[in-house]
N, CA, C and O atoms as a MOPAC input file, in Angstrom:
PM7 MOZYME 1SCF
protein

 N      8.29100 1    14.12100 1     7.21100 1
 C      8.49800 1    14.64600 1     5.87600 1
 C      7.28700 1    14.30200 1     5.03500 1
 O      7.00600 1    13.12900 1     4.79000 1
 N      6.61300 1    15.26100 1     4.61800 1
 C      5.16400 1    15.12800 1     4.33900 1
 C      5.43200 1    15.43000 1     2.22900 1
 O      5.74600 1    16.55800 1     1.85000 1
 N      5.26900 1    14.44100 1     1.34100 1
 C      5.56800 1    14.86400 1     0.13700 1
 C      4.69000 1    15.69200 1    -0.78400 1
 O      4.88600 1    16.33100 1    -1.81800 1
 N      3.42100 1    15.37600 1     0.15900 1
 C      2.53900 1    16.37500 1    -0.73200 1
 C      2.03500 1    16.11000 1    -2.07700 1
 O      2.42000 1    16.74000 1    -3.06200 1
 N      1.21200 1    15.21600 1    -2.10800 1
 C      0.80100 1    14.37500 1    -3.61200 1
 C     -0.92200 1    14.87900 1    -3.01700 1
 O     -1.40100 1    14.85200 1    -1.88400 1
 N     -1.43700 1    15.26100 1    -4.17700 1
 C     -2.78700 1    15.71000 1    -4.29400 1
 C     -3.21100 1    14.14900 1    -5.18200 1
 O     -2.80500 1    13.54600 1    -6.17500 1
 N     -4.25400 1    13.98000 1    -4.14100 1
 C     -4.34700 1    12.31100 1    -4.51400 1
 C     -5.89700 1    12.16900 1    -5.59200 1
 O     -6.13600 1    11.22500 1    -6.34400 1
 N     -6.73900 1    13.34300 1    -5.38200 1
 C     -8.05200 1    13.07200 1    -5.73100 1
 C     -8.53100 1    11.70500 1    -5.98500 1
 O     -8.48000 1    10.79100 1    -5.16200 1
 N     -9.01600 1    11.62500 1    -7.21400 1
 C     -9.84100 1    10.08100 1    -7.03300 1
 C     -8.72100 1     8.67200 1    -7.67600 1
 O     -9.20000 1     7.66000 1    -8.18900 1
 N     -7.11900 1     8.91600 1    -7.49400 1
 C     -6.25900 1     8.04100 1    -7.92300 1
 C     -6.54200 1     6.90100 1    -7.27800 1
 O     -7.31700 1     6.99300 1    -6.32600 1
 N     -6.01900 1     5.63200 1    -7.61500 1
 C     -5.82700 1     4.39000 1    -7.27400 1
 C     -4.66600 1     4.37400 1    -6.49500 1
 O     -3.72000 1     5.12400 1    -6.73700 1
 N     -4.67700 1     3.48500 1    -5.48200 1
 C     -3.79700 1     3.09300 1    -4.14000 1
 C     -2.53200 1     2.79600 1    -4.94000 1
 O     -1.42900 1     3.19400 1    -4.56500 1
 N     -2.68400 1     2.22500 1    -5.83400 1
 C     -1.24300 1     1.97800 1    -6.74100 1
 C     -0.60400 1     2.69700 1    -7.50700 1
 O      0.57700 1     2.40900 1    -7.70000 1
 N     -1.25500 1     3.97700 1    -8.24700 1
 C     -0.69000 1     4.96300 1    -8.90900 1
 C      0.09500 1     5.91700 1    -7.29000 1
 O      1.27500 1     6.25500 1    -7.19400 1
 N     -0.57600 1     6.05300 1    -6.64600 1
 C     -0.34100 1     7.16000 1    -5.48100 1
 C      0.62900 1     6.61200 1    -4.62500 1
 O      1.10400 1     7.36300 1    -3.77200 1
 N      1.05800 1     5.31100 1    -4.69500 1
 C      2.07200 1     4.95400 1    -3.91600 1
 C      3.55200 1     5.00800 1    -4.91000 1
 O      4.70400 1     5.30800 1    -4.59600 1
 N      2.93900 1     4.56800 1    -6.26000 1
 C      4.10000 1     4.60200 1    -7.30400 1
 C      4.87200 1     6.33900 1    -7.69500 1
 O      6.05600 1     6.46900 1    -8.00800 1
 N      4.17100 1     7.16000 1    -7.61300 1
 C      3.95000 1     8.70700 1    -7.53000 1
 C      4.91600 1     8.55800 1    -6.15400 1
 O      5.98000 1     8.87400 1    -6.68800 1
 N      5.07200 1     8.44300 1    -5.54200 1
 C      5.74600 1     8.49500 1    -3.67500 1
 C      6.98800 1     7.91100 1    -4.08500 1
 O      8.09800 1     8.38700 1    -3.85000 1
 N      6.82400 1     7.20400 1    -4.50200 1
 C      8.50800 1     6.09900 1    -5.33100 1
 C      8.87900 1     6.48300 1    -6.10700 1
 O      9.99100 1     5.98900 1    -6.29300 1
 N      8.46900 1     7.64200 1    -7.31100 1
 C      9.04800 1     8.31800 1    -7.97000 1
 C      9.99400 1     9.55800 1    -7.52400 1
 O     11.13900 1     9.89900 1    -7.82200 1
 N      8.90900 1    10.11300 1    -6.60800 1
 C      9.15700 1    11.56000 1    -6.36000 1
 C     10.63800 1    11.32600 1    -5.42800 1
 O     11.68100 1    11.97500 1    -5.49600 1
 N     10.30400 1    10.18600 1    -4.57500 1
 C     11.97200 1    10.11200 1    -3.87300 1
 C     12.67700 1     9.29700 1    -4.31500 1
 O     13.23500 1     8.49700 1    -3.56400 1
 N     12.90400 1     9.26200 1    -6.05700 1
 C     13.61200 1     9.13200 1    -6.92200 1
 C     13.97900 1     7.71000 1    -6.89600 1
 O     15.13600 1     7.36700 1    -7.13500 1
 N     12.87200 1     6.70300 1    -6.56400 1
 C     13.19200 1     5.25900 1    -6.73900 1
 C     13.96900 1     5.14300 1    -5.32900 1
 O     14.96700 1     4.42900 1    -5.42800 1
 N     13.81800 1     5.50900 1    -4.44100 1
 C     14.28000 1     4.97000 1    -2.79500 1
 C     13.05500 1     4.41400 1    -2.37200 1
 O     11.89000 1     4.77900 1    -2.52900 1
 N     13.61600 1     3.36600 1    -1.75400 1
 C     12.15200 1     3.20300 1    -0.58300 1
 C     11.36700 1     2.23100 1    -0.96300 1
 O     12.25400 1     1.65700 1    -1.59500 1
 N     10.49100 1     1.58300 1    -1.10800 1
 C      9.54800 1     0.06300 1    -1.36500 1
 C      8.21300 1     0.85800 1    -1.43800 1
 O      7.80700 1     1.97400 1    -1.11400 1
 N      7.67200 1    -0.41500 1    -2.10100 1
 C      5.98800 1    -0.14200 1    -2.19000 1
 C      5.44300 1    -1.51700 1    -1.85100 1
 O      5.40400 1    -2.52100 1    -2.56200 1
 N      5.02900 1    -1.33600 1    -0.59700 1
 C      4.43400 1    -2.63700 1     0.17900 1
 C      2.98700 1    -2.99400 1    -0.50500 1
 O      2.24700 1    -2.02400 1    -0.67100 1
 N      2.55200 1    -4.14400 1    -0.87600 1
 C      1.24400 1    -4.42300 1    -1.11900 1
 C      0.63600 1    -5.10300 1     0.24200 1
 O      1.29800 1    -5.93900 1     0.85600 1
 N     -0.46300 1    -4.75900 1     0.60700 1
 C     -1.22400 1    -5.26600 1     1.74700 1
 C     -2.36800 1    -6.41800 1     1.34900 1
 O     -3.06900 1    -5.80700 1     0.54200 1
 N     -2.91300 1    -7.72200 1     1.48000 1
 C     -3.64200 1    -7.98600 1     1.52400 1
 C     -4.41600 1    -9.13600 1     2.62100 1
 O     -3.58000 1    -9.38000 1     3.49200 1
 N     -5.28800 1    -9.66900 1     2.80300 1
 C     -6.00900 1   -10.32500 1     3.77300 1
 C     -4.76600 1   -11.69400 1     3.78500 1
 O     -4.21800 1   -12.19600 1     2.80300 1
 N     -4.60400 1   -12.00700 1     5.08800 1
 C     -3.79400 1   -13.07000 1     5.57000 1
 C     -3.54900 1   -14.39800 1     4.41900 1
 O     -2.51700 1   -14.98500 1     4.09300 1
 N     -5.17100 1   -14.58800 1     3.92600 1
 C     -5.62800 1   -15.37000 1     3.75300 1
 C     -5.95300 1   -15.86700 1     2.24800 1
 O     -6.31100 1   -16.91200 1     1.70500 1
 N     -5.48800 1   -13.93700 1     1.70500 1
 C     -5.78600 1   -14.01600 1     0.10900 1
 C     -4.59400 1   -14.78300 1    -0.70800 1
 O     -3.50600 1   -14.93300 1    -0.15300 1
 N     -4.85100 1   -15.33800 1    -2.23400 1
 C     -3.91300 1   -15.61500 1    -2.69300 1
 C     -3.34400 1   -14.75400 1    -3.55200 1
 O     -3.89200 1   -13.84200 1    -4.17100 1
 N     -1.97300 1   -15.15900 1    -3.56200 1
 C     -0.92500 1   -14.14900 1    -4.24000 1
 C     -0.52600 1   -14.34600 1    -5.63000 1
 O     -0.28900 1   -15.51400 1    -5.93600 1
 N     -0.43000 1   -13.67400 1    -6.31900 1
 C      0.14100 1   -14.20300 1    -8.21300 1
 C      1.79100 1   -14.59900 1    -7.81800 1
 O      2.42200 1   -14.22700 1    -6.82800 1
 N      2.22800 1   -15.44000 1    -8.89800 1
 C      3.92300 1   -15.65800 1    -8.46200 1
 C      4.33200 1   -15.05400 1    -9.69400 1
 O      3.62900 1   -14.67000 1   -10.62900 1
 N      5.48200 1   -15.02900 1    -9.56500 1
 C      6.32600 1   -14.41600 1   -11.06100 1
 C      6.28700 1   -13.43300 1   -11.57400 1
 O      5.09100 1   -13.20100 1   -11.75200 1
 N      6.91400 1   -12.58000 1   -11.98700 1
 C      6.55000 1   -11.43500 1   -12.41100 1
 C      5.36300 1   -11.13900 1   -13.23700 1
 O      4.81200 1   -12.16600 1   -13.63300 1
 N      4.80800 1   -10.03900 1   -13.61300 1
 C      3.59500 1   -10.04200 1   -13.71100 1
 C      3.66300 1    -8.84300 1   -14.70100 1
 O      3.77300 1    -7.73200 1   -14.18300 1
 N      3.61300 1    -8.91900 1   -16.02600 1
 C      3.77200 1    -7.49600 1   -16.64300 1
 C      2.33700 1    -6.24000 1   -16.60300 1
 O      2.22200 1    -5.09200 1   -17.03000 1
 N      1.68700 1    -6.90900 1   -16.07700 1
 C     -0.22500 1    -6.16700 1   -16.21800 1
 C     -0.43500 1    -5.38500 1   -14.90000 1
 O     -1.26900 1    -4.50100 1   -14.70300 1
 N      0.55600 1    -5.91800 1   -13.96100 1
 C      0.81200 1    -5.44100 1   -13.02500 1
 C      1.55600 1    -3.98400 1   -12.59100 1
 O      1.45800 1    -3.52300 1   -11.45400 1
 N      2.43200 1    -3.23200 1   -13.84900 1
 C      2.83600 1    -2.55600 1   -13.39900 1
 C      1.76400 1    -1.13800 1   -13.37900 1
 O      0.98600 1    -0.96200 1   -14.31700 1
 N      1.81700 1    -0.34100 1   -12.40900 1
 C      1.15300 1     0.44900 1   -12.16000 1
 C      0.15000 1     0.10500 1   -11.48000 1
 O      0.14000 1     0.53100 1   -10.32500 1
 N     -0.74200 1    -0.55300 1   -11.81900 1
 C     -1.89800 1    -1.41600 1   -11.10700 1
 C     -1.86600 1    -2.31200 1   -10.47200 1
 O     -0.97300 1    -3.10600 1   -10.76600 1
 N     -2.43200 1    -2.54400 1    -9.73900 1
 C     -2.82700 1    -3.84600 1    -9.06400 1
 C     -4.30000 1    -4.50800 1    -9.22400 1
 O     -4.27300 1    -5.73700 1    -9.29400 1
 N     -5.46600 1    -3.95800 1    -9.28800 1
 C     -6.27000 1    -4.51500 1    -9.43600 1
 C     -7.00200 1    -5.21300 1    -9.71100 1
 O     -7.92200 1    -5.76800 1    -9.11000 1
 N     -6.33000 1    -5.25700 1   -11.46400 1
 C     -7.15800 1    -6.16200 1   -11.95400 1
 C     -6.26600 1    -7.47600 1   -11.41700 1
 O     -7.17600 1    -8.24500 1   -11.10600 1
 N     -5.50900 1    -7.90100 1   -11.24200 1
 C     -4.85200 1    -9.72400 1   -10.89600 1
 C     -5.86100 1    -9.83900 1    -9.63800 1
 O     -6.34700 1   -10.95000 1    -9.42600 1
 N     -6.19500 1    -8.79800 1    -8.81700 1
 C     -6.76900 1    -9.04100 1    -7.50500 1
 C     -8.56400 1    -9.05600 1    -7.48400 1
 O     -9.14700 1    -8.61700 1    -6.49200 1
 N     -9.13000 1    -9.45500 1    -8.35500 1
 C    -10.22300 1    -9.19300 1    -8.35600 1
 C    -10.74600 1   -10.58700 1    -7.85400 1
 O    -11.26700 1   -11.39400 1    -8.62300 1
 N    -10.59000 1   -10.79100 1    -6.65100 1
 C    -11.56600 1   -12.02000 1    -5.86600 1
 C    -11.83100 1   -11.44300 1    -4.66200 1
 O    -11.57500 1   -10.28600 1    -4.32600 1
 N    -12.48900 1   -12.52000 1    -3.86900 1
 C    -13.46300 1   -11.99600 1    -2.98600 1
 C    -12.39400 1   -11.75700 1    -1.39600 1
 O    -12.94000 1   -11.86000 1    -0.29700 1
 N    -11.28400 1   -11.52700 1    -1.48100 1
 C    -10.67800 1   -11.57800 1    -0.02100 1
 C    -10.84800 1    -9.71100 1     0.26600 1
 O    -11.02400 1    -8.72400 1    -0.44900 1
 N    -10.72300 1    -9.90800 1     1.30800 1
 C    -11.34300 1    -8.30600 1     1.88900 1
 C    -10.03900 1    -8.07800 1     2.77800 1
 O     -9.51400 1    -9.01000 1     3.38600 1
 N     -9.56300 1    -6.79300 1     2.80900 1
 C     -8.50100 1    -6.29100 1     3.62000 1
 C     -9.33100 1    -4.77400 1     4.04700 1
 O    -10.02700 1    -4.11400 1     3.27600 1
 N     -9.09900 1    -4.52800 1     5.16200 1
 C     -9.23100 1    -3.25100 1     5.68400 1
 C     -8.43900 1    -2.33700 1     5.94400 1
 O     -7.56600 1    -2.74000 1     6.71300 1
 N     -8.29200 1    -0.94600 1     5.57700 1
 C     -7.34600 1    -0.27000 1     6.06400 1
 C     -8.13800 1     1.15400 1     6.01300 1
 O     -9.09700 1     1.12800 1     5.24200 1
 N     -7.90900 1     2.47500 1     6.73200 1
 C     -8.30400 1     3.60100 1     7.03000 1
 C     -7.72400 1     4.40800 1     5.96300 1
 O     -6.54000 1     4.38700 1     5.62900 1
 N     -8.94200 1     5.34500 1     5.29600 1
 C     -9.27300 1     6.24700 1     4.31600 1
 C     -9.55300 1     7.67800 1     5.08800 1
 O    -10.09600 1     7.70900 1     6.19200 1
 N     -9.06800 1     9.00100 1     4.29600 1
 C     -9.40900 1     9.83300 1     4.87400 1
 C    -10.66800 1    10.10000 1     3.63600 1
 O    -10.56300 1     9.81100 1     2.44400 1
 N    -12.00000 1    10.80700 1     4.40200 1
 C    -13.04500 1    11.48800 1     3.88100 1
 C    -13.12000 1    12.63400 1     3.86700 1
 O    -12.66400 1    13.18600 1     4.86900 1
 N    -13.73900 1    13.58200 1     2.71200 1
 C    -13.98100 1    15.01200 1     3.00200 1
 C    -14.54600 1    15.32200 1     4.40500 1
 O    -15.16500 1    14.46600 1     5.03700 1
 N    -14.30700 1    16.64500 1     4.90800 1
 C    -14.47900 1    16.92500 1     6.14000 1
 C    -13.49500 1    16.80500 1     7.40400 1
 O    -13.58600 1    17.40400 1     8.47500 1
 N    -12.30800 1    15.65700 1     6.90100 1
 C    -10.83000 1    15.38500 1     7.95300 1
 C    -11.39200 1    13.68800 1     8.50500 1
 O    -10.75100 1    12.82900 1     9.11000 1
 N    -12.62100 1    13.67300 1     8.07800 1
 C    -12.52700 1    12.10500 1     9.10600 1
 C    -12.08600 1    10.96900 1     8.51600 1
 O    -11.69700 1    10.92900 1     7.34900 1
 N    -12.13500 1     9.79200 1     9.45600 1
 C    -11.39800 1     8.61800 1     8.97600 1
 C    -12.59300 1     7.70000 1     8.60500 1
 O    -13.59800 1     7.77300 1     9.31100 1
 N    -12.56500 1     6.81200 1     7.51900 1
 C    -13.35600 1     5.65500 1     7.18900 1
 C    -12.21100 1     4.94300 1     7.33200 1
 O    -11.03400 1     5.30000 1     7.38100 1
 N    -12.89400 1     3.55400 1     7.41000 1
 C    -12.83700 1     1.96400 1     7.18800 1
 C    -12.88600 1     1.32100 1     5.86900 1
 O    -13.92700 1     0.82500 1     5.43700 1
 N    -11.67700 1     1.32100 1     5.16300 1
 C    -12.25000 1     1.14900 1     3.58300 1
 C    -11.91800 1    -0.40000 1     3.57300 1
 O    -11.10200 1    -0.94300 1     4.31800 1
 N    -12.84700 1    -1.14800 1     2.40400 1
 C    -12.35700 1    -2.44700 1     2.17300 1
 C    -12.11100 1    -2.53300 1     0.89900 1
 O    -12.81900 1    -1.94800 1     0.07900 1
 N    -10.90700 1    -3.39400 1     0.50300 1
 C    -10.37500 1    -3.63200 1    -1.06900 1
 C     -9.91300 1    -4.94800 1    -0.94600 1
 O     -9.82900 1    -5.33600 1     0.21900 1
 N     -9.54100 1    -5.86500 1    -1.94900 1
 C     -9.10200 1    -6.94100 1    -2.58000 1
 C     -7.13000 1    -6.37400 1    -1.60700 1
 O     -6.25100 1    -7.00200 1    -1.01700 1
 N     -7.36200 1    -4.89000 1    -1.99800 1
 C     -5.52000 1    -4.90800 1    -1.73500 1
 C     -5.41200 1    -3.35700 1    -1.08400 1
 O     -6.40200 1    -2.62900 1    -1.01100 1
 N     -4.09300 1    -2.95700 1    -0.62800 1
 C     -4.00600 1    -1.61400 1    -0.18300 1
 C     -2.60800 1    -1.62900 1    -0.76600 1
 O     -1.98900 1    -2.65400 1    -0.48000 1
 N     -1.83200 1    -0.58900 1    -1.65100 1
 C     -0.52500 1    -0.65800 1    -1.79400 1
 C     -0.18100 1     1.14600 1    -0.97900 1
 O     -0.84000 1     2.18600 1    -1.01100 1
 N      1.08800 1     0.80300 1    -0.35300 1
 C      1.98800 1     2.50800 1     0.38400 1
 C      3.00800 1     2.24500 1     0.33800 1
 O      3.69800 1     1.25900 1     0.59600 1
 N      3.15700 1     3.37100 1    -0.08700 1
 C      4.65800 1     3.44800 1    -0.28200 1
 C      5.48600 1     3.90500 1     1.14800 1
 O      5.13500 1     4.81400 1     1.90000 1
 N      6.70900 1     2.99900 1     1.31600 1
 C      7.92200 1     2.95800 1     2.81100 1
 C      8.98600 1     3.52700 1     2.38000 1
 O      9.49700 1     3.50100 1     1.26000 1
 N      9.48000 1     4.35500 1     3.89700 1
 C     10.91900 1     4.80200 1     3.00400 1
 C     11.79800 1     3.91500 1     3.76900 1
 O     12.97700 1     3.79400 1     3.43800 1
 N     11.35700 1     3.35000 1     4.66400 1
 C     11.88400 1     2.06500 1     5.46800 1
 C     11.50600 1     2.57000 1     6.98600 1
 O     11.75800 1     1.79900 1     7.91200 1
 N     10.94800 1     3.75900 1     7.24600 1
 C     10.90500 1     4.00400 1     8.82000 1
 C      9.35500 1     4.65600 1     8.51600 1
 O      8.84500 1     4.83000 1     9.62300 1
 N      8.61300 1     4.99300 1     7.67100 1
 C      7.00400 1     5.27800 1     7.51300 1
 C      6.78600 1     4.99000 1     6.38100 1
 O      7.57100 1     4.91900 1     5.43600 1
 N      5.25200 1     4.73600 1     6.44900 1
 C      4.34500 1     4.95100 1     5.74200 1
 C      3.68800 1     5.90600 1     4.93000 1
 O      2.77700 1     6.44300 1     5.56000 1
 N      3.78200 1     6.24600 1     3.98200 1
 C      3.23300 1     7.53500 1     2.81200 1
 C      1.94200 1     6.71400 1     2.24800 1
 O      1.99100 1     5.79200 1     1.43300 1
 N      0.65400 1     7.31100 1     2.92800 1
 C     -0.54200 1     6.69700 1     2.43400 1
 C     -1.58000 1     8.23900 1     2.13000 1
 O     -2.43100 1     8.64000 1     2.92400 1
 N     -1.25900 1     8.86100 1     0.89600 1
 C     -1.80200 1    10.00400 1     0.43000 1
 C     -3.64200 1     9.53600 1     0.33000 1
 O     -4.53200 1    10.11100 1    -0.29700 1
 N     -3.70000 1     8.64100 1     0.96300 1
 C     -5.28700 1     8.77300 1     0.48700 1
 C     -5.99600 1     8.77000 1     1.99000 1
 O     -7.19200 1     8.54300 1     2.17500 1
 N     -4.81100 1     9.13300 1     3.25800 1
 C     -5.28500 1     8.74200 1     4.68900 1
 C     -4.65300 1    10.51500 1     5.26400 1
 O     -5.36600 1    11.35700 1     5.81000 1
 N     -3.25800 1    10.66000 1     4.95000 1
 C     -2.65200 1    12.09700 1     4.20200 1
 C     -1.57100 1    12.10700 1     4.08000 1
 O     -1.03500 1    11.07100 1     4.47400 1
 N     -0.78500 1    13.00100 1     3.60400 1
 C      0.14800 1    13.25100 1     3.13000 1
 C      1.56600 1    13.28300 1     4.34500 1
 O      2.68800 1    13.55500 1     3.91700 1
 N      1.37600 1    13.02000 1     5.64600 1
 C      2.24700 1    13.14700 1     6.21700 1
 C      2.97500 1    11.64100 1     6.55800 1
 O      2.09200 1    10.81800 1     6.31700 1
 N      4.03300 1    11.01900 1     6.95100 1
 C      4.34000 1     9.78400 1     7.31500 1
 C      4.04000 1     9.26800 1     8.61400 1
 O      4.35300 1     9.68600 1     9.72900 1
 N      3.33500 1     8.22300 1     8.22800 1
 C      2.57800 1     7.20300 1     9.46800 1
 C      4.10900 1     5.95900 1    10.08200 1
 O      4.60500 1     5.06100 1     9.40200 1
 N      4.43700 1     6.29600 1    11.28600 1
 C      5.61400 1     5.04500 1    11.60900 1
 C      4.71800 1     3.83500 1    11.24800 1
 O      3.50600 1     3.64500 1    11.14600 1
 N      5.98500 1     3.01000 1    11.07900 1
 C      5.44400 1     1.66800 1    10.48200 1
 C      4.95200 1     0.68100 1    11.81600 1
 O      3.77400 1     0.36400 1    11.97800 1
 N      5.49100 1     0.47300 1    12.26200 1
 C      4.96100 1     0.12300 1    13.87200 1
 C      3.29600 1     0.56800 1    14.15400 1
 O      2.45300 1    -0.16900 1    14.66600 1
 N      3.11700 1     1.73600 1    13.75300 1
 C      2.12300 1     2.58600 1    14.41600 1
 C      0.83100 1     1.98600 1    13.02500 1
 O     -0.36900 1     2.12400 1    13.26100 1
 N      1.13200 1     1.58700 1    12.16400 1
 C      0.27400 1     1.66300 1    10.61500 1
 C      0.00500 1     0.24400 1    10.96800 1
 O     -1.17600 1    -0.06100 1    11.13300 1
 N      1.05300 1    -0.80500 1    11.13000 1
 C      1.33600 1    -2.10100 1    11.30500 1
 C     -0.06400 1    -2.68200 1    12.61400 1
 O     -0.81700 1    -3.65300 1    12.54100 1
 N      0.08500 1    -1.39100 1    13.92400 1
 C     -0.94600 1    -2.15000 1    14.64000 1
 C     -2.20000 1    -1.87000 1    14.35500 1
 O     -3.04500 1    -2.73800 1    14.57300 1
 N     -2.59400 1    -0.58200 1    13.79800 1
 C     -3.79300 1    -0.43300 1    13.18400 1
 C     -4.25300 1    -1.47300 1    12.26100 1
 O     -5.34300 1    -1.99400 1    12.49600 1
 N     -3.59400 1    -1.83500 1    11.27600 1
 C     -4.31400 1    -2.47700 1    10.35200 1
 C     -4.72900 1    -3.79800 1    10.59900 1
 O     -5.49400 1    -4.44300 1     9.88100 1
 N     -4.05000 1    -4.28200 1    11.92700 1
 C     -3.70600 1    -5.68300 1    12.73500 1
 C     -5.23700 1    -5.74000 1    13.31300 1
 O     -6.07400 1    -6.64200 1    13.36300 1
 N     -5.22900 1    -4.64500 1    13.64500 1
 C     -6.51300 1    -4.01000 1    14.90800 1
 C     -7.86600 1    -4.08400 1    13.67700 1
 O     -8.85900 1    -4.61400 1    14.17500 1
 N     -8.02400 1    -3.74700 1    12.51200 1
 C     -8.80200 1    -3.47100 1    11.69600 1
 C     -9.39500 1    -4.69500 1    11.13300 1
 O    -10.59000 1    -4.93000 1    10.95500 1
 N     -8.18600 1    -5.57500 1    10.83200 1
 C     -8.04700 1    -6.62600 1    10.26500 1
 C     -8.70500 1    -8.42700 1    10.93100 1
 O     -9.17700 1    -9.45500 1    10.44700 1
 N     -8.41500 1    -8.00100 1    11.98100 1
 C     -8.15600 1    -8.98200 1    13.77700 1
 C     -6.78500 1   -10.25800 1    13.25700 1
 O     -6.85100 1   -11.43200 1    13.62100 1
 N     -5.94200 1    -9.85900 1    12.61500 1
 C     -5.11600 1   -10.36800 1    12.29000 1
 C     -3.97500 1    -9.91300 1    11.66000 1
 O     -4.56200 1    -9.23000 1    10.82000 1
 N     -2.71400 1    -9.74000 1    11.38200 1
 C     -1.79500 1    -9.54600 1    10.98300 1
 C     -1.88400 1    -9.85900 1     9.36500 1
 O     -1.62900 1   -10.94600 1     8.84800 1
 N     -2.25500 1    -8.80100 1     8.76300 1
 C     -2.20900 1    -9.01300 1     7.36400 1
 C     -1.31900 1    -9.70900 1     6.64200 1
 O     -0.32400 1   -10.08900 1     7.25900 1
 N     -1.45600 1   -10.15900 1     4.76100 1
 C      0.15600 1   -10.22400 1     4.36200 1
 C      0.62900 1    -9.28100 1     3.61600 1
 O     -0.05300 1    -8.28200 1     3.38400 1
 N      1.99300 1    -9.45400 1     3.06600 1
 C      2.29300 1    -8.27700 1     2.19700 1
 C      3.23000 1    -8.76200 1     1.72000 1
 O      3.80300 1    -9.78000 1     2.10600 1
 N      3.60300 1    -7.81100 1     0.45600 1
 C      4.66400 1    -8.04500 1    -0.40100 1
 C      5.24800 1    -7.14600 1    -1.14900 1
 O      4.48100 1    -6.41600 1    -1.77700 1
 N      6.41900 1    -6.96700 1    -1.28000 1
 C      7.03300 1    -5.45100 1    -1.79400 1
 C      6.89400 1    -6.13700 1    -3.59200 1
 O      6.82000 1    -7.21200 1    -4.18800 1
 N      6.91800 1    -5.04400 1    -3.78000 1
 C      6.25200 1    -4.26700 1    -5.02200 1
 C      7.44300 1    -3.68000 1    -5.92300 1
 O      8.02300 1    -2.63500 1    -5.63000 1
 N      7.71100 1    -4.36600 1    -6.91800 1
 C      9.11900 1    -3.41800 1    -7.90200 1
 C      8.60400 1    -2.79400 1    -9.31500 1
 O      8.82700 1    -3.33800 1   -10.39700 1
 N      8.02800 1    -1.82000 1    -9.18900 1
 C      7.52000 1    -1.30800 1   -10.33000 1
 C      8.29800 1    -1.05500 1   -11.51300 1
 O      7.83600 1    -0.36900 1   -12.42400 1
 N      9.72300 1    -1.68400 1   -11.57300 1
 C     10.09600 1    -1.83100 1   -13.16100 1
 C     10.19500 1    -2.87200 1   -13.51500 1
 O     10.64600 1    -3.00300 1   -14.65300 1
 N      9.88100 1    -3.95100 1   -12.84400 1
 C      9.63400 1    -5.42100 1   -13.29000 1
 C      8.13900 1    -6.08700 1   -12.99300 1
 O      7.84200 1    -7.23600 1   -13.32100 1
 N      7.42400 1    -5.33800 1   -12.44500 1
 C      6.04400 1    -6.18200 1   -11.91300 1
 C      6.16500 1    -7.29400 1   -10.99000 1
 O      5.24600 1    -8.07500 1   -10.74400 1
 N      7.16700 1    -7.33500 1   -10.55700 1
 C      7.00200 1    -8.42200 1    -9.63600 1
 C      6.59700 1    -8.16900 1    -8.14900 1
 O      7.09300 1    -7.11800 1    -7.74400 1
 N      5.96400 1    -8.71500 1    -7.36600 1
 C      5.68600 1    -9.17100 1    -6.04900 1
 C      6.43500 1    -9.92700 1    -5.50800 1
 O      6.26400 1   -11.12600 1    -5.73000 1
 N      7.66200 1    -9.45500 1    -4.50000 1
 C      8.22500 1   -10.54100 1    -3.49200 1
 C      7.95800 1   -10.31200 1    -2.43200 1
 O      7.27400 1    -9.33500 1    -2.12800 1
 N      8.46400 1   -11.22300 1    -1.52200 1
 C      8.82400 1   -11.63400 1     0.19000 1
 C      9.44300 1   -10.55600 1     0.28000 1
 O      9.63400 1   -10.11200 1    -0.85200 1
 N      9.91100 1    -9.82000 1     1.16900 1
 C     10.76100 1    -8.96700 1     1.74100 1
 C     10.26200 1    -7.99300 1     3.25700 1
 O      9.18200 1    -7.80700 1     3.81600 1
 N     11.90100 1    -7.46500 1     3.55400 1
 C     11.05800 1    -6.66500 1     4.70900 1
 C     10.54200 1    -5.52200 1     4.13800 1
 O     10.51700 1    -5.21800 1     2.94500 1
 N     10.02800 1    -4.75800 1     5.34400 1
 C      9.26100 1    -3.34000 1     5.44300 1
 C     10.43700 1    -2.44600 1     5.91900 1
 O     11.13000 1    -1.56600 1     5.41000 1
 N     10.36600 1    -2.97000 1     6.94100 1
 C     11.88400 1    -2.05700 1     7.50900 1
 C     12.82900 1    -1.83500 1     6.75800 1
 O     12.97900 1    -2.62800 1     5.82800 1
 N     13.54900 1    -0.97600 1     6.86000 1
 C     15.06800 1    -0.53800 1     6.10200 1
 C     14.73600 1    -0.75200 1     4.85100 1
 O     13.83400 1    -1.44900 1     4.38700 1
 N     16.08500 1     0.35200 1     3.98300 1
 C     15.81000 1     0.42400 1     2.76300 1
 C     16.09100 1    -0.76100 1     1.79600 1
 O     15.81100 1    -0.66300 1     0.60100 1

């Protein structure tokens, strides 16, 4: 189920929040970052919509970008946020169709040489928790 968000030059966090809208607040918005980076605690009001600015240090996460022409880059950011409906991945900036989570999970493992971390994402409170990926 492909939702079809024309992503142009949006931020990883508007385009995943756009994915959580459109299927009417179902589903999580996973934040991705390096194993190793540190995390803000508590809710976070600067946070909603964005992520960036709390994340502006030097930890590097990798994850795959689509480029004009159909090909894939290697992009690096502080963070990657996608939106789950609990069985894929909706990453409009790689495309519009759903990536299984299994299948997204070993790539980024593979990209990374480690098992990233993450944290779901509640965009009417700003907060960052623990939680799964799987199921809704």
């Amino acid at each position: 189920m492909g939702y079809g968000i024309d992503v142009g030059d949006i931020d990883c966090s508007q385009i995943s929040k756009n994915y959580y809208e459109i299927a009417e607040k179902q589903g999580k918005i996973i934040v991705f970052r390096d194993a190793n980076a540190p995390w803000l605690s508590g809710p976070e009001k600067h946070l909603r919509g964005k992520f960036n600015t709390p994340f502006k240090d030097f930890s590097e996460f990798y994850y795959p970008q689509s480029v004009k022409g159909g090909e894939t880059r290697e992009t690096r950011e502080s963070y990657h946020a996608l939106y789950t409906d609990g069985r894929y991945f909706y990453d409009g900036g790689l495309h519009n169709d759903g990536i299984p989570i299994g299948d997204y999970m070993k790539l980024i493992k593979f990209m990374n040489e480690i098992t990233p971390a993450y944290r779901v994402y509640n965009p009417e409170t700003g907060e960052l928790m623990k939680g799964k990926i799987y199921g809704k």
